[in-house]
N, C-alpha and C positions, 0 to 999 in steps of 0.2 A: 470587667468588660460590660457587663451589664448595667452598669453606674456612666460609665463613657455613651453609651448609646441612649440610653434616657437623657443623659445632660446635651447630644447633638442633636436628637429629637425637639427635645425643648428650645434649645436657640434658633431650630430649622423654624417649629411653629412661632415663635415670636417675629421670625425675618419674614414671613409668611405674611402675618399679621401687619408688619410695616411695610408690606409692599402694597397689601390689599387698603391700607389705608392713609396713603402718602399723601394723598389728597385731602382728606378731615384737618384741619389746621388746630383742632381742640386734642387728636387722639393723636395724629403723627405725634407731637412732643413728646408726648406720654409712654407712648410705644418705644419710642427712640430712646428714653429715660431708662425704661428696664432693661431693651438690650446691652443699653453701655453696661449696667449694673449685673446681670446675668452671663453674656457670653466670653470676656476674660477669666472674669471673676471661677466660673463652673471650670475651664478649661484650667484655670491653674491650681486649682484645687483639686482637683482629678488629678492631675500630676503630681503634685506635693504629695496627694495622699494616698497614690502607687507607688511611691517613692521604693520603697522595700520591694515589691513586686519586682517592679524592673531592673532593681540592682539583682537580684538572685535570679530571673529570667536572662538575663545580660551574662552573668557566671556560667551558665547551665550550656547558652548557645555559645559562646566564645570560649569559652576551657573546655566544652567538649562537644565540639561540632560533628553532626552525623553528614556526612555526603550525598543522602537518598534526596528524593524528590523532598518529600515532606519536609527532610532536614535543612536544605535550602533555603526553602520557602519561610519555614521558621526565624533561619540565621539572616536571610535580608531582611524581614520584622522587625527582627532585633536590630537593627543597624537602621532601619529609616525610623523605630522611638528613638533610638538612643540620637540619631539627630532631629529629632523635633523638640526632644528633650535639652537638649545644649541651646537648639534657637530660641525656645522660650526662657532658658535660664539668662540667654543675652538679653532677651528682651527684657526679662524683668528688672536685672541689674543698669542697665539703660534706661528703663524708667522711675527708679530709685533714684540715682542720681539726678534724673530730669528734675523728678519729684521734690529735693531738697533744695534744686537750685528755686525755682518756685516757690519754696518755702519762707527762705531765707531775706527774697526777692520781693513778697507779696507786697509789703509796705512802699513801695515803688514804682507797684503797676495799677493799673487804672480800673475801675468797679467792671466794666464792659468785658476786658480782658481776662480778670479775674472770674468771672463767669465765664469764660471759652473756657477755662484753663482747668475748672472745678469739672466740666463733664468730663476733661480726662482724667483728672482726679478721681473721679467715681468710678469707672470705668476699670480701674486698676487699685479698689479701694481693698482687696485681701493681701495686698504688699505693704501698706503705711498704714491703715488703718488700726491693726491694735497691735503694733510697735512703736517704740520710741523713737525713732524719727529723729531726734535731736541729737544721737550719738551712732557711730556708726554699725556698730554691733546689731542695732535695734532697726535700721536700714535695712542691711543685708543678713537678717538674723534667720529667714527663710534659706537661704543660703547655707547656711551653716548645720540648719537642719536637715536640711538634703542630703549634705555630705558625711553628715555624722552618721544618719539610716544606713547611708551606701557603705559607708565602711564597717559599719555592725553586720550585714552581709556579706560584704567580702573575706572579713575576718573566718565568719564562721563557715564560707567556702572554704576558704584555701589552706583553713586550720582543721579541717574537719576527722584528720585523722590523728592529732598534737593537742589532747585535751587540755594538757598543762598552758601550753602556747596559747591555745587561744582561749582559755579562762582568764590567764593575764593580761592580756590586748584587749580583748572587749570589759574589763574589770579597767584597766587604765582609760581605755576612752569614755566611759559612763563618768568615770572618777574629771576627767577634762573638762568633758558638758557640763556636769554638775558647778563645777566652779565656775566656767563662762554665765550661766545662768545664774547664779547666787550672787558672782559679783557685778555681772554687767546689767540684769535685770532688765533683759530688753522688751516687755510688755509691759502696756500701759495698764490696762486691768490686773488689778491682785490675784485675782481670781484665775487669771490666764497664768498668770505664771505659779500659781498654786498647781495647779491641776498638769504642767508641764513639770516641774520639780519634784511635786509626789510621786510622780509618776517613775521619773527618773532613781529617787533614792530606792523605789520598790526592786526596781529593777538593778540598781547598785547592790543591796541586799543580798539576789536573788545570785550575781555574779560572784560573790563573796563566797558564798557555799557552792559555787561551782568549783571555784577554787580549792575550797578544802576536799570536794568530792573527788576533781583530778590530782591531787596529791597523795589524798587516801587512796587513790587508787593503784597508785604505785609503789606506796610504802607499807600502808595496811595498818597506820599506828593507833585509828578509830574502831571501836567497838560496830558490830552490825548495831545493834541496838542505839547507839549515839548517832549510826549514820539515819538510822530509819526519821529519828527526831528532827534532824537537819532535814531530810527530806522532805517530811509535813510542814514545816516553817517554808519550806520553797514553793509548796505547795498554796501557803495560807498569805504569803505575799501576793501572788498569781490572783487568788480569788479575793486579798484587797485591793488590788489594782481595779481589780474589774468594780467592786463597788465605789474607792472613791471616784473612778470614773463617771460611774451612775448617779453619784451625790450631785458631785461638780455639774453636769448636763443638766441635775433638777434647776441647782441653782443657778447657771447662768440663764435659763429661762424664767425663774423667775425673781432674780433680784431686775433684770431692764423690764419685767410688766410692774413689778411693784414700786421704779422710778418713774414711770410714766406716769401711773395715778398719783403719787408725790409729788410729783411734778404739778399735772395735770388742778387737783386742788390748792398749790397753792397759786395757780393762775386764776382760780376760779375766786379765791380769797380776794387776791389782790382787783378781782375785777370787781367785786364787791365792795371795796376799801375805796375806788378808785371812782364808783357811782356814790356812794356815798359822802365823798369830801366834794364830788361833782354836785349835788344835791344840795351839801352844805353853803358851797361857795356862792349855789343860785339865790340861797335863801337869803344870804347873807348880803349880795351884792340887790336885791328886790328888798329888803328892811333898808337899808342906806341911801334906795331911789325913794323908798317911801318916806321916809324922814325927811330928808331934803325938800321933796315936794310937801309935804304940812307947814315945814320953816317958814318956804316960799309964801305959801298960803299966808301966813299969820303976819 
């Protein structure tokens, strides 16, 4: 909640900023640049990354709604996210499609056009930006994450008293993703999809001995002592999860600063190579006017 209200805050003082300044022909752009790039961008990530919240919020007000005032008011909440959440998911699968036809398209439209067309490009740049885009999986691959969160929640609502039931269900849909994701590979960063896969098998793991823990718990064929081991391993996925998380977040910040300066010097080489053979060319082309004129001379 507090994430959603800093992120409308922020896009309030930006629209703020571009109303106070619509008139600067140097700042409006500029201004007008970030909003594209900040207020879908914050608004869809906010949702992507309540995903889980509002599918168990969504459980909690619709399988068990109270009739008091409070509960009301709660249960219409729930039903005006849950349709802002469907309009934005149109909208993004709407602009997916846009997005590929443009894609496909570019070689065919005009440099002018191609500029209108990139500010909506940016604008809706956490949908195609680090997916594959060339296959559809990798398109609509936000999509499929959404639904997989919601169903790992639902599961573990509606299974909540069927340990067996729902160790198997959520052990088969982890087992699903993992395969979507191994063979479709819908990120374009390695590292993106590192950090989505590890994530995944930890938590495959983690479902595994769920499983032996609901079946031991009905038959009793594990030793306490075997179960306790199994326990700490559940426990020791849990607290690797969370580190290579913390790896991954060093590195994606800093393998894009250490491309930059890689980058950055060998623009600086080539700018050097590029005065250099400029230098060359002068000296070269001033000896050959000088020659010629002595020829003359003589």
């Amino acid at each position: 909640m507090i994430s959603s209200l800093a992120s409308l805050l922020l896009i309030g003082i930006i629209r703020i900023f571009k109303y106070l300044l619509k008139s600067s022909q140097k700042l409006a752009p500029k201004i007008e640049n970030i909003l594209n790039t900040f207020e879908w961008n914050m608004t869809f990530n906010f949702i992507n990354g309540a995903q889980v919240k509002f599918a168990l919020a969504w459980c909690l007000q619709f399988g068990e709604p109270v009739y008091d005032v409070y509960g009301i008011i709660n249960l219409v909440f729930a039903v005006v996210v849950l349709v802002v959440v469907v309009v934005v998911s149109v909208v993004s699968i709407s602009f997916s499609t846009w997005n590929w036809n443009t894609v496909i398209n570019e070689a065919f439209l005009s440099k002018k056009r191609l500029e209108t067309l990139s500010i909506r490009q940016k604008k809706f740049a956490c949908l195609h930006h680090p997916y594959v885009v060339e296959f559809s999986l990798g398109r609509y691959f936000y999509l499929v994450q959404a639904i997989k969160n919601t169903l790992f929640v639902v599961i573990i609502y509606v299974y909540q008293g069927h340990a067996i039931e729902q160790s198997y269900l959520l052990l088969f849909l982890s087992i699903v993703y993992t395969v979507i994701l191994v063979v479709g590979q819908p990120f374009k960063r390695k590292i993106d999809l590192a950090i989505v896969l590890l994530n995944e098998i930890c938590l495959l793991i983690e479902e595994i001995l769920l499983v032996i823990f609901s079946i031991n718990q009905k038959t009793v064929l594990l030793e306490e002592e075997i179960m306790n081991i199994i326990g700490w391993v559940m426990i020791g996925c849990m607290v690797a999860v969370l580190g290579i998380n913390g790896i991954f977040i060093i590195l994606s910040i800093a393998i894009p600063i250490f491309e930059y300066f890689r980058r950055k010097k060998v623009n600086m080489k080539n700018k050097v190579q590029a005065k250099t053979l400029a230098k060359a060319k002068k000296r070269s082309t001033y000896q050959k006017t000088r020659i010629r004129e002595i020829w003359l001379e003589d």
